[in-house]
N, C-alpha and C positions, 0 to 999 in steps of 0.2 A: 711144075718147074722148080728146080734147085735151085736155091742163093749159090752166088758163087763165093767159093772159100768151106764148104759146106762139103761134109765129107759123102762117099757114097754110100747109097739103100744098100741093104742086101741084096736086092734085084740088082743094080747097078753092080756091085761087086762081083759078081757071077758071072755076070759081061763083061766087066773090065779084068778079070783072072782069067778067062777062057782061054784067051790065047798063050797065056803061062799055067795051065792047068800041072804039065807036069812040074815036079820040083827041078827038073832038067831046065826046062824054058825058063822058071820064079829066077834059078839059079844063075844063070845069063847075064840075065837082067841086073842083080845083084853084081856080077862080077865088074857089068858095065857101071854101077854106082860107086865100086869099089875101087879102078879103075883111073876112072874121071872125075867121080866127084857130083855134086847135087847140079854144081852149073852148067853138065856137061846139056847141047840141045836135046836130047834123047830123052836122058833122065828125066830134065823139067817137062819135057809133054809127058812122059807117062803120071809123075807128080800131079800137072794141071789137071790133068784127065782122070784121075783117082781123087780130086778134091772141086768138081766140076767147075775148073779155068781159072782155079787161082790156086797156088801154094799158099797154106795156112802162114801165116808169119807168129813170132809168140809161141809160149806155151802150150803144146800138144797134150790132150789128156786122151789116155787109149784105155781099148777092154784085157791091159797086159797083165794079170794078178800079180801084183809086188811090184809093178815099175808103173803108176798110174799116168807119170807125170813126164814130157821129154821139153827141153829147151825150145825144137822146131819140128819142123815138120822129117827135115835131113835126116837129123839123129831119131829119131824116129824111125824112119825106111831102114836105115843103115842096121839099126839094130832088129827090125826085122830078119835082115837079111845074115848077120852073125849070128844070129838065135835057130836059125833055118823054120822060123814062120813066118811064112812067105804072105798068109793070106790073115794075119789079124788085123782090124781096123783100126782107127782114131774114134 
């Protein structure tokens, strides 16, 4: 069992990207973040469900080489999604 706020395994990531395998579906997704925004109901379940049921709050540290560091969890996804890596972690 995962803490919650606790980002996901690689096992877990494999199942949480399945259903946006292609970058068509990642891309969607991103346009729905782009869109509406992190509060939108969508966005934050897929959020909760990518950080098992809770959005990190704080400081995001990822495996981004050159940007290790994001303000939250938002700019984070957001900048996933303008970089078009759809599937790098926290």
């Amino acid at each position: 069992a995962q803490q919650l706020g606790t980002p996901l395994s690689d096992q877990e990531y494999r199942q949480f990207f399945r259903s946006l395998r292609t970058a068509r579906r990642a891309s969607t997704a991103c346009v729905l973040r782009a869109l509406y925004g992190c509060q939108n109901p969508l966005v934050r379940r897929l959020d909760e469900y990518e950080n098992h049921g809770v959005i990190p709050e704080g400081p995001i540290c990822s495996e981004v080489p050159g940007t290790p560091f994001f303000p939250d969890f938002c700019t984070f996804a957001f900048y996933r999604c303008t970089r078009k890596k759809y599937f790098i972690k926290v």
